[in-house]
N, C-alpha and C positions, 0 to 999 in steps of 0.2 A: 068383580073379579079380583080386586088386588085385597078385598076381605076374604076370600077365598085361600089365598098365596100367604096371607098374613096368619090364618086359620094354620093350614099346612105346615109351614114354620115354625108355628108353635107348638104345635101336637110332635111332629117327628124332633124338637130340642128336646123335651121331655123326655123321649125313650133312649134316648143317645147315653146317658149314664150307664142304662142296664148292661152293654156290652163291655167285654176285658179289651182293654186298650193296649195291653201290654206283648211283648216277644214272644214272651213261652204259656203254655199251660200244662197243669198239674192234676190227675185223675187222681184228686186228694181223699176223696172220702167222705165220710162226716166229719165237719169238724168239730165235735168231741173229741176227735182223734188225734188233732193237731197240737205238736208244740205251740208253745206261747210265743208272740214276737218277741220276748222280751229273754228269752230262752235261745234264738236267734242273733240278738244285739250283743249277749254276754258272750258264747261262741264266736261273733265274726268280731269282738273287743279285745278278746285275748288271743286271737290270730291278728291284730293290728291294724284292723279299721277302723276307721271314723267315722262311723252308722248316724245319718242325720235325717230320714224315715225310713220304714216299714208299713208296709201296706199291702194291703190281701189283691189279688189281680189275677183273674184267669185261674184260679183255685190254686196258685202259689202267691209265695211271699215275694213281696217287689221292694227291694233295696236300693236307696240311692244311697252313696256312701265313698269317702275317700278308701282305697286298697291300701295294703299296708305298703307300697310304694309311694301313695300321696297322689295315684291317678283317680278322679273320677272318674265312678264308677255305677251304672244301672245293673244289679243280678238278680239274678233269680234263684230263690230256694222254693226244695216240698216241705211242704208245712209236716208231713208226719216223720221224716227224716235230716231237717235240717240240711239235707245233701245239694248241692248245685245244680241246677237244672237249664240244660241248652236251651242257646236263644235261637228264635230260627232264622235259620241262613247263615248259621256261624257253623262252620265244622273241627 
């Protein structure tokens, strides 16, 4: 039994990556389509953040990063607009 629960546990860790963990999702496209993150960092750099990752999540871009306030910050952009995209449950 408990090689059974042991079996179990490890088959469903495995699949747990494939899902977006994150707030929002993005009806992005292909992404051939998509701006670069790096195309993202220079845009949210010269509006005054302090971008310290970039990371694809939920077919948007998932930003940790100080605001140009100096708050910590999780957002979210579309990868083929760079534009902001709501978090859910924030209105």
């Amino acid at each position: 039994m408990k090689l059974k629960i042991a079996l179990f546990l490890l088959c469903t860790a495995g699949a747990a990556p494939a899902f977006a963990t994150g707030l929002a999702t993005c009806e992005s496209g292909d992404p051939a389509t998509w701006q670069s993150k790096e195309a993202l960092t220079e845009k949210l750099t010269k509006e005054g953040w302090e971008v310290r990752l970039v990371k694809e999540d939920g077919g948007c871009y998932e930003v940790y990063a100080k605001d140009k306030d100096g708050n910590r910050t999780e957002a979210y952009f579309h990868p083929v607009t760079l534009e902001p995209v709501p978090i859910e449950g924030e209105h």
